[in-house]
N, C-alpha and C positions, 0 to 999 in steps of 0.2 A: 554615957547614954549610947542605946547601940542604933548602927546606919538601920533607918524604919525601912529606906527604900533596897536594901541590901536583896529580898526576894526577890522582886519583880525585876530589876537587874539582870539577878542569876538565870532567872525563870530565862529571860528576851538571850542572856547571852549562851544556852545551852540548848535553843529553838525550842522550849517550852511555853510557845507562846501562848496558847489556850491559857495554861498555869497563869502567864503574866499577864492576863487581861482576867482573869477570874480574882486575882488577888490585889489590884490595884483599886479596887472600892473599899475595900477591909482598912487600906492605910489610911490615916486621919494625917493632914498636911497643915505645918501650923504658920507658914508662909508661903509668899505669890512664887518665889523661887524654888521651895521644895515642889509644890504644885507643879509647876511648869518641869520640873525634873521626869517626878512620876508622870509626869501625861508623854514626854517623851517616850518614855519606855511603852506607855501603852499604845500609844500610835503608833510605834515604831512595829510592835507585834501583828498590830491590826493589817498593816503593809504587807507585812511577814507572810500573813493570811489569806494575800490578793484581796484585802479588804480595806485598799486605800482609801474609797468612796465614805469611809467613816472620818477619818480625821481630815477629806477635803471639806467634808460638811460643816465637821464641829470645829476648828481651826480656824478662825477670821481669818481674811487673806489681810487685813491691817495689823495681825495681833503687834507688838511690839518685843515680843521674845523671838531674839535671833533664832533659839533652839526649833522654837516649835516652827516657825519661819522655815528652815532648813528641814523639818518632818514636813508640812506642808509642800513645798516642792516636790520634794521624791516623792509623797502620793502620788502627785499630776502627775511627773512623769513616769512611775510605772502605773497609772491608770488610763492616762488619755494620750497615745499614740501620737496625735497631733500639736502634743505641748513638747516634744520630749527634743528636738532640734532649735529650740528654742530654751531649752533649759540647758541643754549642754551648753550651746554658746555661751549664754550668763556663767555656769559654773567654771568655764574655760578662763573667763575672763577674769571671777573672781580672783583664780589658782593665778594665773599671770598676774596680775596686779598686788596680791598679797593683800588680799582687805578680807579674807573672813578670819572673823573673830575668838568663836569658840570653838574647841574641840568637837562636840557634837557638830558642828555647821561643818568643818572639818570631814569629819568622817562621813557625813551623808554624801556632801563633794564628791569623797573617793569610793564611795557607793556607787552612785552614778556614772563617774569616767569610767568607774572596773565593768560593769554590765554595759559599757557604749565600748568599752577595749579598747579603753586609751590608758593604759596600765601606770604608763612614765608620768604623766598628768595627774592619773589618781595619787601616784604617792608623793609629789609635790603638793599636791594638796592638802596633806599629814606630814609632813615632813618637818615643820617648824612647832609640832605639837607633840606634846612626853609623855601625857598621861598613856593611860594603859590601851584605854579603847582607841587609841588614835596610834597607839605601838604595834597593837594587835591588827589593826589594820593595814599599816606597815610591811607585816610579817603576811599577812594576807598575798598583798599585792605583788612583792620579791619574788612569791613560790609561785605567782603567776607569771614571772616575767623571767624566772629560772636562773634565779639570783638565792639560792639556797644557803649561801657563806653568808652575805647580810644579813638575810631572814634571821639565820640561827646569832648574829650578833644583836641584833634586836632583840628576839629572845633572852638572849642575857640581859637585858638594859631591864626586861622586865620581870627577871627571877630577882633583879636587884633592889626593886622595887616592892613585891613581895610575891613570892613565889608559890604561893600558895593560892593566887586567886584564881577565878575560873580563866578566865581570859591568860593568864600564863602557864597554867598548864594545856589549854588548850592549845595556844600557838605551838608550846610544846610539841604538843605530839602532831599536831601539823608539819612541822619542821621534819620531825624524828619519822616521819610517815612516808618522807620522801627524800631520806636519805643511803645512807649505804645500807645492802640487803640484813648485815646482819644485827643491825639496830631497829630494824621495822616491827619487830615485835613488841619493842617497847612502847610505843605508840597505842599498841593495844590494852598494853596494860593501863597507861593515862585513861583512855576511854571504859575502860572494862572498871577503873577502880572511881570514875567519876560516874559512874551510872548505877553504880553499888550505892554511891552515898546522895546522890540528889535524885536518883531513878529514873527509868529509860527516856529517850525521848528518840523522838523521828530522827533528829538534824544525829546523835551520840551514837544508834542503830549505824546511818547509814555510815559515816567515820569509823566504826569498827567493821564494817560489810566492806571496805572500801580497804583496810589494812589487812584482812581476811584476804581478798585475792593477792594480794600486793605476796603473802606468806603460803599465795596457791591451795589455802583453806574454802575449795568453793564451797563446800557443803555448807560451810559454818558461814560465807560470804551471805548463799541462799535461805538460810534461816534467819538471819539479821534483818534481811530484807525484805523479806516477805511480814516481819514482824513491824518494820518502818512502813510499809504499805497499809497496816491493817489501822496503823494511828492517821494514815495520810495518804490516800493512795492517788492523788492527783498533785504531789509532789515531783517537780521534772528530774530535780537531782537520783530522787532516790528510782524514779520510771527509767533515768539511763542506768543507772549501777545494776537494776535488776535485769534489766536485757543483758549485758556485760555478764552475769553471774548465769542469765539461762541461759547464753553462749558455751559459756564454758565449763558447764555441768551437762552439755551437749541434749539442751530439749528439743523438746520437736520443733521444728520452721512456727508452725502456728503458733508458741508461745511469746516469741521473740517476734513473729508480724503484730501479734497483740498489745504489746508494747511499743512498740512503733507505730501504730494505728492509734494509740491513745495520746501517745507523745504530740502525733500530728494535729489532734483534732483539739488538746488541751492547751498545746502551750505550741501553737503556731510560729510566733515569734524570739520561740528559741535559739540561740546561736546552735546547739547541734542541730535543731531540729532544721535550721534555715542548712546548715552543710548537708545533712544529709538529703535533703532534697534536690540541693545541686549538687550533688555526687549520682543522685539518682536520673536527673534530668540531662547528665551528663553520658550516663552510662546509656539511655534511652537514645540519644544520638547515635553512639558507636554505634549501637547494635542496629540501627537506621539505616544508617550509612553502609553497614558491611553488607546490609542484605540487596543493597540496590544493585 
């Protein structure tokens, strides 16, 4: 019998999240634990969406599944600003103590420390966990903390596993994306031959827009991205690669304030958005200062 939950998985792990929330009614669930599987993934999309406010609602805060317990949380904290110092603490504490459970509960953990940039934290909190999403997370975390030899042996730990899934080629060419210049290519080709067979999406556009400059293709950066804009255009990731790509395809000042004008006004509490503001508020001083 084949995995029923195996779409809406792929859909969540390839940012196809519309897809994984369109297709999670279609699947019929013939236990409390498949159930509580597939609703992971759909909450998890709905987040995806800045539409935590849906599974804060539908999630009992008593449900008794660790899993959705651990979607519940990361709602609150990326919805309500006022929960989020109080959630890290707890998740801190879990990661020290060594008392979460499952993998999912796991990977949400290192969701959280990664977006609060506590990096060393987030992968202690996956570290005692194999399966793939909690490997992939792994690999995640390394190529943020500039630990690329690990990342790429995790990787192996998870071609070993089966190399064929999404999440191993994807780490894949995350890995191969940011390493030596003359292997970056290949990374395009993972992305380029996984969106030929599952079909475009925002998160796989901007991953080849992103190995596109890295290969000084801005042209081919700025098509990518304008086309990940047209699925998403209030996406922060894909609103900084596209300033980056009208940088340096040299647009005019107004295209790049434009992007920065939305950046600021949509996702306020972005880490670029929070540096570039004290970069900004920094530079307001110098130039303060020098004229007195």
């Amino acid at each position: 019998m084949g995995d029923k939950l195996f779409p809406i998985r792929n859909y969540f792990f390839l940012g196809s999240y519309q897809s994984c929330i369109g297709e999670a009614p279609k699947i019929i669930t013939k236990s409390e634990d498949e159930k509580n599987e597939k609703d992971v993934y759909l909450y998890r999309a709905y987040i995806a969406l800045n539409q935590g406010f849906i599974p804060l609602k539908e999630i009992p805060a008593s449900t008794k599944s660790s899993d959705l317990a651990a979607v519940r949380r990361y709602a609150d904290f990326r919805c309500n600003p006022g929960s989020k110092d109080r959630i890290l603490t707890e998740v801190k504490g879990e990661v020290a103590s060594r008392t979460i459970q499952s993998e999912i509960a796991a990977v949400l953990a290192a969701t959280i420390l990664n977006e609060a940039n506590r990096s060393e934290e987030a992968f202690r909190a996956v570290s005692r966990f194999e399966g793939l999403e909690a490997r992939a997370a792994k690999v995640f975390t390394l190529i943020k903390m500039n630990r690329r030899k690990l990342a790429a042996v995790e990787v192996k730990k998870m071609n070993q596993i089966d190399e064929d899934a999404t999440l191993s080629q994807l780490a894949n060419a995350l890995v191969t994306s940011v390493g030596a210049g003359g292997k970056v290519k290949d990374a395009l080709y993972i992305y380029n031959e996984m969106a030929e067979k599952f079909g475009r999406t925002t998160d796989l556009e901007m991953h080849q827009a992103v190995v596109s400059v890295l290969t000084e293709d801005y042209a081919a950066a700025e098509e990518l991205l304008e086309s990940a804009l047209e699925r998403d255009n209030k996406d922060a990731d894909v609103l900084i690669n596209s300033l980056v790509a009208a940088q340096l395809n040299e647009k005019d000042d107004e295209v790049v304030d434009r992007f920065i004008s939305q950046l600021k006004h949509d996702h306020p509490k972005h880490p670029w958005v929070i540096d570039y503001n004290e970069k900004e508020a920094a530079f307001d001083r110098i130039a303060t200062s020098s004229r007195a």
